[in-house]
C-alpha positions as CSV (number, residue, x, y, z in Angstrom):
1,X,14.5,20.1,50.5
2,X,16.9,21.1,47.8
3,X,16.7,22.8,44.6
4,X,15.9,26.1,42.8
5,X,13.3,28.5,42.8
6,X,13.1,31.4,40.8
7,X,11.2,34.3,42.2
8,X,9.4,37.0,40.5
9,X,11.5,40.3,42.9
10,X,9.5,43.1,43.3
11,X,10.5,46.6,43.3
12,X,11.4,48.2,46.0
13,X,13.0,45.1,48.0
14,X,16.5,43.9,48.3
15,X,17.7,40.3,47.3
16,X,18.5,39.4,50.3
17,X,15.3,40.7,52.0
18,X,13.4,38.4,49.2
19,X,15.7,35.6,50.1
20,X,14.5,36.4,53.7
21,X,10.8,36.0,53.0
22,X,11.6,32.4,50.9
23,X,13.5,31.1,54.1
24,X,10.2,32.0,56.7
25,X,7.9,30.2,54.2
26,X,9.9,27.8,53.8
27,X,11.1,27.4,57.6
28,X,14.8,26.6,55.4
29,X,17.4,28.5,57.1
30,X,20.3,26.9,54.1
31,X,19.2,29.0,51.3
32,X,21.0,31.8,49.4
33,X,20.5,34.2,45.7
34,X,21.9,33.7,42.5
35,X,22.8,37.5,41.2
36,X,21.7,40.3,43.4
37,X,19.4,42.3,41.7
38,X,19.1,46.2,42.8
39,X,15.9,47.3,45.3
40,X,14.7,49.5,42.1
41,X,14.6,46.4,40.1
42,X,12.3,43.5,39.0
43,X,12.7,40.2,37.3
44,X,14.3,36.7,37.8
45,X,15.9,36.3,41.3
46,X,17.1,32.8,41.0
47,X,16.8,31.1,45.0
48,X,18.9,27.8,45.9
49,X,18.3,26.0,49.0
50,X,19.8,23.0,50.2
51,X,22.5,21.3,48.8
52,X,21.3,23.2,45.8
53,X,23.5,26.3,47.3
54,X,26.5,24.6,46.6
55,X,25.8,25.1,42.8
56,X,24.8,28.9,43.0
57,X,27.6,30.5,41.1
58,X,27.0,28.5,38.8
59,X,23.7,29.7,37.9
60,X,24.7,33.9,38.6
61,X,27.8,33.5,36.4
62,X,25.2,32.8,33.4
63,X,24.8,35.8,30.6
64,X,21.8,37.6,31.9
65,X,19.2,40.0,30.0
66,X,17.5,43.2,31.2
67,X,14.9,45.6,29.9
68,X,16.0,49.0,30.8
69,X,14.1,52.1,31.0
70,X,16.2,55.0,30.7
71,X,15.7,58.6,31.5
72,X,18.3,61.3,30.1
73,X,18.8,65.1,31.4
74,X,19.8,64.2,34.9
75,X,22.4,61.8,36.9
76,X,21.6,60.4,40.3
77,X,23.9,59.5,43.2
78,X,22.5,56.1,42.9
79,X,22.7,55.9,39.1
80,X,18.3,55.3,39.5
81,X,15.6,56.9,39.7
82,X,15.9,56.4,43.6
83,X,18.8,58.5,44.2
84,X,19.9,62.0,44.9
85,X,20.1,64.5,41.9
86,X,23.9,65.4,41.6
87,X,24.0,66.5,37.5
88,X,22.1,67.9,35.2
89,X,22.5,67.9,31.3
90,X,20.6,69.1,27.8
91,X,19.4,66.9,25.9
92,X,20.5,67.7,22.1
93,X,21.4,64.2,20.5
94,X,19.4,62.8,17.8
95,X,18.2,59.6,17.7
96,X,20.8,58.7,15.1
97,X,23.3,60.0,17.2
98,X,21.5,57.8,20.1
99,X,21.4,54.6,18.2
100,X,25.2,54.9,17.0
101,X,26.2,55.5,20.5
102,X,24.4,52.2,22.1
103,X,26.0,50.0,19.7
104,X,29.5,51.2,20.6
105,X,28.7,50.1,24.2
106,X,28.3,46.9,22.6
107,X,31.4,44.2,23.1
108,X,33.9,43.9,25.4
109,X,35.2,46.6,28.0
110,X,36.0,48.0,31.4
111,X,33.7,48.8,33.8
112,X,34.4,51.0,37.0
113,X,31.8,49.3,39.6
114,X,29.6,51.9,41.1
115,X,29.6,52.8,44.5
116,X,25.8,51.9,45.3
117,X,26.5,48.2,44.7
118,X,27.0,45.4,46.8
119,X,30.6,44.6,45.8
120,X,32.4,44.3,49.4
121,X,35.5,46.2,49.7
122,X,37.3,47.0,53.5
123,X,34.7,44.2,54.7
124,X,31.7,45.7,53.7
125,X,29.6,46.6,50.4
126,X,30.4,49.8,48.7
127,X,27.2,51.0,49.5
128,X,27.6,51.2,53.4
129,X,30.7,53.5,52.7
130,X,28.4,55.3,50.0
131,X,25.8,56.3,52.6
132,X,28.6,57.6,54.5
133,X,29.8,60.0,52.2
134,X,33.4,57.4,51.2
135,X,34.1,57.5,48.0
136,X,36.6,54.5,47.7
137,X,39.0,53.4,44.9
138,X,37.6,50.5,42.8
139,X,39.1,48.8,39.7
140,X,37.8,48.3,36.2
141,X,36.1,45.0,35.4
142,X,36.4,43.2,32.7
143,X,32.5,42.9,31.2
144,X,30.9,42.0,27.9
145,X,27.8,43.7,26.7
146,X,26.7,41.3,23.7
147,X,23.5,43.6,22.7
148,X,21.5,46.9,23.2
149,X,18.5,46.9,21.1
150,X,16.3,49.7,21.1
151,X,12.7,48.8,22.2
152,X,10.9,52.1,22.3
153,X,11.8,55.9,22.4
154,X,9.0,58.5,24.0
155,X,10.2,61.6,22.5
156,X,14.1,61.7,23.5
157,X,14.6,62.2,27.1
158,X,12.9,58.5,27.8
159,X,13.3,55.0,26.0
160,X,13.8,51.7,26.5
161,X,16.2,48.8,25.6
162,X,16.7,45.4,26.1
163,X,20.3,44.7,27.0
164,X,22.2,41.4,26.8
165,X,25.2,41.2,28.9
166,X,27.7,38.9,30.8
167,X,27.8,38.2,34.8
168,X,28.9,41.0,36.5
169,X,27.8,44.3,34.5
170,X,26.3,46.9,36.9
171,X,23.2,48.6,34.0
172,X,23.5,51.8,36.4
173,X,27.1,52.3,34.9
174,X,26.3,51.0,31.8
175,X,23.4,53.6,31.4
176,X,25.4,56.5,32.9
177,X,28.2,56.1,30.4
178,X,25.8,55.8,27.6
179,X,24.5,59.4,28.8
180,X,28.2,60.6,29.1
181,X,29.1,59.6,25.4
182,X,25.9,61.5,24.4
183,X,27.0,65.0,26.0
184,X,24.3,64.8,28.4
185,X,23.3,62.6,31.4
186,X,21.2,59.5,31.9
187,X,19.4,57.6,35.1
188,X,17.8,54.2,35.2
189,X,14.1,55.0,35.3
190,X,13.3,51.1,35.5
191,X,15.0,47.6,35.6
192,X,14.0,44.4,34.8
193,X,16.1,41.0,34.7
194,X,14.0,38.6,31.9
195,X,16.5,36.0,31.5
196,X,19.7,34.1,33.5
197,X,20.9,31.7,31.5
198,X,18.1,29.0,30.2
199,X,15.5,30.9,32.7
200,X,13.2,33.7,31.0
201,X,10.2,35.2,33.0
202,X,7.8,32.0,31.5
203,X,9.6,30.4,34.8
204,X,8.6,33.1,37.5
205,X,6.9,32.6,40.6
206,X,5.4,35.4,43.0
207,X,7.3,35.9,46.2
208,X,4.6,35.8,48.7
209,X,3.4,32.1,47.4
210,X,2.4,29.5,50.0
211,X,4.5,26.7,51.0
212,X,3.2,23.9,48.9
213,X,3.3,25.7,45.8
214,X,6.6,26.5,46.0
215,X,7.4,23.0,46.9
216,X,5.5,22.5,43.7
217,X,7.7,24.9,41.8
218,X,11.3,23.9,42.9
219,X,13.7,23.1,40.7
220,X,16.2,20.3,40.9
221,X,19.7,21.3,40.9
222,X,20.5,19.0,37.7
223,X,17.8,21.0,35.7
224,X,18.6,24.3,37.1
225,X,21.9,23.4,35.6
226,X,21.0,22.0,32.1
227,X,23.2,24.2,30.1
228,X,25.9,22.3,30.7
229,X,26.1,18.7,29.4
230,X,25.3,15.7,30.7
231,X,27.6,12.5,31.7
232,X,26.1,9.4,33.3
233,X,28.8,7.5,35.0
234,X,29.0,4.0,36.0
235,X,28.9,2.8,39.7
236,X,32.3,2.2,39.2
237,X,32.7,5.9,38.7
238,X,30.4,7.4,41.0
239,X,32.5,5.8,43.6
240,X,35.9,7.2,42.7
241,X,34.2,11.0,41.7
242,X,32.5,10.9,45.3
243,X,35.6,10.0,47.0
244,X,37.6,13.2,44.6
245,X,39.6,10.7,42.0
246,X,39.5,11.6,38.4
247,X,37.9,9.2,35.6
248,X,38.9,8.5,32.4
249,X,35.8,11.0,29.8
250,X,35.9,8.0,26.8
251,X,36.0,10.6,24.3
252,X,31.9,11.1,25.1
253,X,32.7,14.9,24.9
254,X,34.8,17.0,22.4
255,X,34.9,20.0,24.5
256,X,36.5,20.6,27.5
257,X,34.5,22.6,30.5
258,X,31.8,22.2,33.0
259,X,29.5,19.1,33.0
260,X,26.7,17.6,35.4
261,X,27.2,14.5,36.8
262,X,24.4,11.4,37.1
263,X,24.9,8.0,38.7
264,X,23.4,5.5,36.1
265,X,20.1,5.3,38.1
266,X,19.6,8.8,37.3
267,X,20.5,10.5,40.0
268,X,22.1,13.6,40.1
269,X,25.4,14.0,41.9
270,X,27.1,17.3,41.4
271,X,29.1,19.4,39.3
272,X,32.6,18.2,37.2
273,X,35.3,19.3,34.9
274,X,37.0,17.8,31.5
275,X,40.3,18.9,31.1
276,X,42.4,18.5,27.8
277,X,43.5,15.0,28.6
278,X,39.8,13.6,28.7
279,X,39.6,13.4,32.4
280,X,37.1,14.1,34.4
281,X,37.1,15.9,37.8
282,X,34.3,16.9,40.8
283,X,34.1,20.4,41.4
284,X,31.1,20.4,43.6
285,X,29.0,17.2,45.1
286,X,25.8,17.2,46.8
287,X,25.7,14.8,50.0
288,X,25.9,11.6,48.9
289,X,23.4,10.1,51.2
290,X,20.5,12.4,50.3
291,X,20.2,13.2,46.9
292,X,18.6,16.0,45.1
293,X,14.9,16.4,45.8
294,X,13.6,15.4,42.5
295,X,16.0,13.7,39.6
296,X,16.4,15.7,36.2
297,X,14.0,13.9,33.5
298,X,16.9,15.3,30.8
């Protein structure tokens, strides 16, 4: 059993406690999530299991979209709705005002992760020491936020954008800067992931399904992975990849980066590299002997 599934998360659960669920119906104990989402939030959780796991960062390290609901006038502990009340703020902005200040939160910048996250710091996620009252030290990140766009607006205090962002952007900082720059304070009222990568919510699946439907609905790893190009190498090849020897690309690319790998039968074998000189490298191989579950049609 190996492949993807991506679950529909719903509110008020953690990833890993969704990831929980997908191993008992599954009776899969190798399994793992691609991106945690936060407990508030809903939306694509992507799920690998098998050998599929071995690919995971692959698929979490894709840009990712959200639709954000945003409530301004207060700041929570949490940076959500489900947090502790620690600010409050007037609400004087404009909408111009409002709509000039989301687009300068647009491009690249620093982000300070926020202390109800699951980043791991002394050994354990920053919300463990959060709970405890630890404020702790953490550095900027480097993120890109590549658009806000305004959805709707319910008088000031409440709207709702659609955000377009790179891997690693926490939306609760994001949203409490944006209240900041606005002389006032913001919360995330609701949050919902619509896109990772290829995936939008057209490939969602509920979380409580039964077993055979989700066999139904998994993913093999070389589709979950089809924004990166395709090689097919020869048997010839195949050997000398499995066995971690480079092989010449044939000029069948122009660009250097991350490519799937096929055996010429159509099976696919992992995860490679081209570097400058044309040569191409594994980065991550399923077992050989048992292949992916189902072979990508692409």
């Amino acid at each position: 059993m190996n492949g993807f599934l991506l679950v529909d998360k719903p509110s008020g659960i953690s990833s890993r406690g969704c990831l929980d669920i997908v191993r008992k119906i599954l009776n899969e104990e190798k399994a793992g999530h691609c991106g945690t989402l936060d407990p508030l939030a809903t939306g694509i959780l992507p799920i690998s299991i098998g050998e599929a796991t071995k690919f995971s960062h692959f698929i979490s390290n894709q840009p990712k979209k959200y639709n954000v609901k945003i409530l301004f006038g207060f700041e929570t502990d949490t940076g959500d709705i489900t947090g502790k009340e620690i600010y409050k703020a007037e609400v004087k902005f404009s909408i111009k005002e409002l709509t000039k200040t989301l687009g300068v939160f647009v491009g690249k910048q620093e982000q300070i992760p926020p202390m109800y996250s699951a980043l791991k710091k002394n050994g354990k996620p920053l919300y463990y020491w959060a709970r405890k009252g630890v404020s702790l030290k953490r550095e900027p990140r480097s993120i890109e936020v590549q658009d806000i766009n305004l959805k709707t607006l319910k008088e000031i205090k409440e709207i709702e954008v659609e955000i377009s962002c790179s891997k690693g952007t926490y939306i609760r900082a994001l949203v409490q800067s944006i209240g900041r720059s606005l002389n006032s304070a913001a919360t995330v009222l609701e949050l919902r992931r619509t896109h990772i990568g290829p995936f939008n919510e057209n490939n969602l699946i509920q979380l409580n399904s039964s077993k055979d439907f989700y066999l139904e609905c998994i993913l093999s790893s070389g589709e979950a992975l089809k924004v990166f190009p395709k090689i097919v190498l020869s048997p010839e090849e195949t050997k000398k990849i499995i066995n971690g020897l480079q092989v010449d690309y044939n000029a069948r690319q122009e660009k250097e980066g991350i490519v799937r790998l096929y055996e010429e039968e159509g099976s696919f074998i992992g995860i490679g590299s081209v570097d400058s000189s044309m040569k191409v490298s594994p980065r991550r191989l399923i077992n050989t002997q048992k292949y992916s579950a189902s072979p990508s049609k692409m």
